[in-house]
N, CA, C and O atoms as a DFTB+ gen file, in Angstrom:
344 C
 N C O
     1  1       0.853      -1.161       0.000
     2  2       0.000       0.000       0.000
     3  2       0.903       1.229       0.000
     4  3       1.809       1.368       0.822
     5  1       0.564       2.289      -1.142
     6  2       1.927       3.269      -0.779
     7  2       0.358       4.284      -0.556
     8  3      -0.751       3.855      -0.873
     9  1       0.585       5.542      -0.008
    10  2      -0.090       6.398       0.468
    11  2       0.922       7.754       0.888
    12  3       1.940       7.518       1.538
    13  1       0.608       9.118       0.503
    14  2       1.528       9.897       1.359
    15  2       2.668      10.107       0.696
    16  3       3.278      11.169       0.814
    17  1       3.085       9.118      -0.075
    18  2       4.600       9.224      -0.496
    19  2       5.563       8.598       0.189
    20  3       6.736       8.973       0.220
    21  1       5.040       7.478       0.850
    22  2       5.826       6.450       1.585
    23  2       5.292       5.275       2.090
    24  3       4.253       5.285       2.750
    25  1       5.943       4.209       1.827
    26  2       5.543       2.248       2.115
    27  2       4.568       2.628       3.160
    28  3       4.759       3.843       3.110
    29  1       3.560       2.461       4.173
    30  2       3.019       2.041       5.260
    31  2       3.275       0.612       5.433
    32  3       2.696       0.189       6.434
    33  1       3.911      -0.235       4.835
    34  2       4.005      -1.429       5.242
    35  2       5.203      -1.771       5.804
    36  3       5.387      -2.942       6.139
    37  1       6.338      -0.656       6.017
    38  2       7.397      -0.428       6.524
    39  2       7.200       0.182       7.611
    40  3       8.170       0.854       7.963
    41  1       6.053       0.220       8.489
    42  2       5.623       1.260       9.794
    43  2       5.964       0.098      10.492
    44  3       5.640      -1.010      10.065
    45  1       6.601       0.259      11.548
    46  2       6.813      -0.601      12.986
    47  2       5.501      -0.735      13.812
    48  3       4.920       0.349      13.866
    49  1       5.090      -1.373      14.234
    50  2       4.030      -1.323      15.413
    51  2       4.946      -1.285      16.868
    52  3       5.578      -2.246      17.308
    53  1       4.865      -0.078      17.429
    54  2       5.561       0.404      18.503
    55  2       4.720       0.345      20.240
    56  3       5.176       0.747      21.310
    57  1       3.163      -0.419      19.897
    58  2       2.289      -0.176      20.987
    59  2       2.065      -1.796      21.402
    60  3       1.161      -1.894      22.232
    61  1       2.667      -3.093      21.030
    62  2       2.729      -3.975      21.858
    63  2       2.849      -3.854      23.222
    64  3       3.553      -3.075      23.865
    65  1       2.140      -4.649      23.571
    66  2       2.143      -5.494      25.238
    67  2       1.499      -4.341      26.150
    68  3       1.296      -3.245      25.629
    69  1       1.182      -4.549      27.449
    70  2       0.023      -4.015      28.023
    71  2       0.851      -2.454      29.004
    72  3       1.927      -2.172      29.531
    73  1      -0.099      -2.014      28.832
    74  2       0.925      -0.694      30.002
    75  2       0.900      -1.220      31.166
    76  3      -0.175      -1.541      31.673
    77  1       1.910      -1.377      31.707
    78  2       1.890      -1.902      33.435
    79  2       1.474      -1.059      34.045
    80  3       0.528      -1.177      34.824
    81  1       1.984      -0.211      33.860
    82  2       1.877       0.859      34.889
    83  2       0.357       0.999      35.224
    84  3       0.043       0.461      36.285
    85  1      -0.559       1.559      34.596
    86  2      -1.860       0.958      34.636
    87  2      -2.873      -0.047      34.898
    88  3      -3.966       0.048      35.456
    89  1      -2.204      -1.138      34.316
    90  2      -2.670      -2.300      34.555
    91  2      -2.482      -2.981      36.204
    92  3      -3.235      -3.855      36.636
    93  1      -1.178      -2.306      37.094
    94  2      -0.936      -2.546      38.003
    95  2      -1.401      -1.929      39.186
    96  3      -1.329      -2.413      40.315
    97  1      -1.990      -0.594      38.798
    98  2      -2.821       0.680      39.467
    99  2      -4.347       0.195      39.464
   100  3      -5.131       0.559      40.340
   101  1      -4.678      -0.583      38.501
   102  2      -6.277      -0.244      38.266
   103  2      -6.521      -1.836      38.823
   104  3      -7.709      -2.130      38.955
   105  1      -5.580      -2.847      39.149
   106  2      -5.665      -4.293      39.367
   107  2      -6.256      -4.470      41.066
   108  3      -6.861      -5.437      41.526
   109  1      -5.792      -3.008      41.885
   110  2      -5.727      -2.782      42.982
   111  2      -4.943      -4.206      43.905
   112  3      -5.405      -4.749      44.909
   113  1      -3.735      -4.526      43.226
   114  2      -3.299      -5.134      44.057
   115  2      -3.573      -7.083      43.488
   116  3      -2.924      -7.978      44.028
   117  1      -4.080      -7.221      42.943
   118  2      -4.502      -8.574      42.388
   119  2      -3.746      -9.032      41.342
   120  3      -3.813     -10.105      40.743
   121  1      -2.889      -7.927      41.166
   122  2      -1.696      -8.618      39.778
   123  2      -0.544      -8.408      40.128
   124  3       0.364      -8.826      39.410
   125  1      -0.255      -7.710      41.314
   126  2       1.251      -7.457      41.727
   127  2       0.994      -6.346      42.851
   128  3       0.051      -5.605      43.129
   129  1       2.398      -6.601      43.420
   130  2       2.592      -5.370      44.507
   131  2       3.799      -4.559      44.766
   132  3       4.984      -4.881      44.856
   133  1       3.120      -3.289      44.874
   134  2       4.146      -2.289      44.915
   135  2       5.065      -2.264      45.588
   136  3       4.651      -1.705      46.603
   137  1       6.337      -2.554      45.769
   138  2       7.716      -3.077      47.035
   139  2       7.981      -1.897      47.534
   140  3       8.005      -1.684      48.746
   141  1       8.312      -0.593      46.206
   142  2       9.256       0.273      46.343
   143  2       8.268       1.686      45.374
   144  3       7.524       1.725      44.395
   145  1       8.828       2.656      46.355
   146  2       8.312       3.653      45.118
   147  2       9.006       5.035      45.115
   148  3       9.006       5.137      46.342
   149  1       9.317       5.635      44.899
   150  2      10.165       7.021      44.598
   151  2       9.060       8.503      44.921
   152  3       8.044       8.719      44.260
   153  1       9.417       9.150      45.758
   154  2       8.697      10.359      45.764
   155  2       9.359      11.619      45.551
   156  3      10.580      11.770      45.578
   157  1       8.394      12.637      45.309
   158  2       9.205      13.457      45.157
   159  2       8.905      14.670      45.902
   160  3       8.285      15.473      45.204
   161  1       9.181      15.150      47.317
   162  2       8.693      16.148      48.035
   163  2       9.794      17.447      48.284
   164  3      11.010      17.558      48.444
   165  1       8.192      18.670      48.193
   166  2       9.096      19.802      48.144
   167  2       8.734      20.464      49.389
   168  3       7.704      20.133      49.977
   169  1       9.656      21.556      49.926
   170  2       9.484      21.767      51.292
   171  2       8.246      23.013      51.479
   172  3       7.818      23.865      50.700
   173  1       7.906      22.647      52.947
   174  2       6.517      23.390      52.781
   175  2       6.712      24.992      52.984
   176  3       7.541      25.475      53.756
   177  1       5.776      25.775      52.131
   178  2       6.103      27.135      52.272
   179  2       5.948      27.745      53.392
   180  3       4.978      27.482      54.102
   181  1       6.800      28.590      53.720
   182  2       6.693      29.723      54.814
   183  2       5.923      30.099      55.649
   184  3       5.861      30.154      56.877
   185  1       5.058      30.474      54.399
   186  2       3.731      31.709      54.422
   187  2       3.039      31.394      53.287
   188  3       3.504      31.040      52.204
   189  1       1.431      31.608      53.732
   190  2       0.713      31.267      52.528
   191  2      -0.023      32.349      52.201
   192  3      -0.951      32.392      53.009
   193  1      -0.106      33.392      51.315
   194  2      -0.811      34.409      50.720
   195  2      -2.033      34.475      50.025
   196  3      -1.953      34.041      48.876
   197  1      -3.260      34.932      50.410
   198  2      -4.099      34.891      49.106
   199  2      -4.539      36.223      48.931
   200  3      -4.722      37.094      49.781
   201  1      -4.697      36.258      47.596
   202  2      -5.277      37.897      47.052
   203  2      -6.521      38.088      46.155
   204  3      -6.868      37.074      45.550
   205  1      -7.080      38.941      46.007
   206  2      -7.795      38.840      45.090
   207  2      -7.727      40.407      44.258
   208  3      -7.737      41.468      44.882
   209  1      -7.687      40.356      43.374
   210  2      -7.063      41.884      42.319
   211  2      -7.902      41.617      41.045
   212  3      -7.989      40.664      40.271
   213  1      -8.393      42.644      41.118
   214  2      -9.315      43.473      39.466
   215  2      -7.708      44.229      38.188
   216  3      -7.165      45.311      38.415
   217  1      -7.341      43.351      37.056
   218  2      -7.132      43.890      36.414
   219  2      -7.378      44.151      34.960
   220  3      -7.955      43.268      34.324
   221  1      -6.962      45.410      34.268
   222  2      -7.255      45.524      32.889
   223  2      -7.440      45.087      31.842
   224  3      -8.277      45.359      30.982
   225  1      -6.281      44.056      31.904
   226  2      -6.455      42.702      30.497
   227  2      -5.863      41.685      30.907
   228  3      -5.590      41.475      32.089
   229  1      -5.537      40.761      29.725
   230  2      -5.204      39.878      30.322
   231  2      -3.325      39.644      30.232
   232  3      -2.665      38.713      30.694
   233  1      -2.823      40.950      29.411
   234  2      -1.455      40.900      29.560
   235  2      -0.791      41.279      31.016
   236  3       0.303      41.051      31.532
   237  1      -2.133      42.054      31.481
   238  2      -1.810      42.770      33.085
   239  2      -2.035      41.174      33.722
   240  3      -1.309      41.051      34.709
   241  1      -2.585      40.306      33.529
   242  2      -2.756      39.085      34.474
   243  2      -1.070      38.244      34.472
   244  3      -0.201      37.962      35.297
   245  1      -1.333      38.080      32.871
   246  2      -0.323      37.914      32.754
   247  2       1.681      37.780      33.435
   248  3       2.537      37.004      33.858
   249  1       1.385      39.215      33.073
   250  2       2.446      39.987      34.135
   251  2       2.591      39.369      35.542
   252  3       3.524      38.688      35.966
   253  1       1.041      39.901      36.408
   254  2       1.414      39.399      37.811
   255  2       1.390      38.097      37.784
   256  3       1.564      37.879      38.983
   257  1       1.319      37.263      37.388
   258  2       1.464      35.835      37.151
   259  2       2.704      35.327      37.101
   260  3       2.918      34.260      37.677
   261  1       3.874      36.079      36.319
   262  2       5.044      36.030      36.143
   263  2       6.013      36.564      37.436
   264  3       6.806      35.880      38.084
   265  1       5.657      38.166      37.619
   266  2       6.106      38.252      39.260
   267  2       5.486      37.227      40.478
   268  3       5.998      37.386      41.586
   269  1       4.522      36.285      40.368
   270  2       4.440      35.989      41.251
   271  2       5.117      34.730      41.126
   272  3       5.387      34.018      42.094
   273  1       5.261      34.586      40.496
   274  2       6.218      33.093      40.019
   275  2       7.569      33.450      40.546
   276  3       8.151      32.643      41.271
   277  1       8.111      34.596      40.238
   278  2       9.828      34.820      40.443
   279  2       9.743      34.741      41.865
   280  3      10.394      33.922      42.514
   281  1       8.784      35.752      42.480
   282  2       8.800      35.613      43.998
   283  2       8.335      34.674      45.114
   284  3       8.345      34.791      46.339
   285  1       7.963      33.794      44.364
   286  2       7.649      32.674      45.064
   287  2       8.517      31.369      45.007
   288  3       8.489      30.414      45.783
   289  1       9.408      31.593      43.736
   290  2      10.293      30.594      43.808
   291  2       9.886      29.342      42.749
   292  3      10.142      28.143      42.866
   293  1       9.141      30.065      41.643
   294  2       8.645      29.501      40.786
   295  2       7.150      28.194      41.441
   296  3       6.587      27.338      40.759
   297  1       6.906      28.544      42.984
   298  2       5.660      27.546      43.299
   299  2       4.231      28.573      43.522
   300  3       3.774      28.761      44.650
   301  1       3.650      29.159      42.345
   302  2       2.701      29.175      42.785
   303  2       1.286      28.237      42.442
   304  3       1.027      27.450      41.531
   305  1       0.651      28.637      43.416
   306  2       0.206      27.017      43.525
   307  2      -1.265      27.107      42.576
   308  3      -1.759      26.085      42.102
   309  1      -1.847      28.405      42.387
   310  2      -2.791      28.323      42.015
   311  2      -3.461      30.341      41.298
   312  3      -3.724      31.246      42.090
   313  1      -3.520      30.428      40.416
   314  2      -3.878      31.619      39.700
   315  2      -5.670      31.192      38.977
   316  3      -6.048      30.145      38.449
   317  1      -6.497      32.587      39.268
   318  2      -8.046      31.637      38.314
   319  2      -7.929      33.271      38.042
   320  3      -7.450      34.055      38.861
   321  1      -8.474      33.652      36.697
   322  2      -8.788      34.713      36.262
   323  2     -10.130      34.774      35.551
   324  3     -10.347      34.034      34.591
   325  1     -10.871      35.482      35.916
   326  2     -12.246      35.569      35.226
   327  2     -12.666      36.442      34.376
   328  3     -12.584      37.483      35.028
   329  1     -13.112      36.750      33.229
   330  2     -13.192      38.069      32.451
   331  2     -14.329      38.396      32.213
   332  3     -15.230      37.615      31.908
   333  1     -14.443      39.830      32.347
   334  2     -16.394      40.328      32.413
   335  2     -16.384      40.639      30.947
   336  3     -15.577      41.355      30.354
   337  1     -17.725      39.785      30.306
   338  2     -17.912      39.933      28.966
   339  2     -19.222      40.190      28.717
   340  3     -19.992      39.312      28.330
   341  1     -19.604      41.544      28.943
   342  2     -20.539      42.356      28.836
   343  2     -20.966      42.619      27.562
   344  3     -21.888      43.412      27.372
């Protein structure tokens, strides 16, 4: 079969055999068990801030989004912006 401008019968099938990872999560325990597992924890913040601010567009959101990132140490944890569309 040529198609495209190239064999498809030269395509590898790259999606054999089952995802474990999944299959071992959703088995709850009936197909194997977890021995060992790797985490990854970050230390807890300081101080926790919340604000709430009216601005102009959304490059102004933008913006403080970005300072609040530098000053936080790149963790902020959560930004929601809503826009009045009158």
């Amino acid at each position: 079969m040529d198609r495209f401008g190239g064999d498809l019968n030269e395509l590898r099938k790259n999606n054999t055999g089952y995802d474990l990872r999944n299959l071992l999560v959703g088995s709850e325990g009936t197909l194997g068990i977890i021995t060992a597992a790797v985490l990854k924890l970050y230390p807890q913040p300081r101080q926790v801030e919340t604000a709430f601010v009216a601005l102009k567009d959304l490059d102004s959101c933008l913006e403080l989004l970005t300072a609040a990132r530098i000053d936080s140490g790149e963790r902020c944890p959560a930004l929601n912006s809503y826009q009045n569309s009158v």
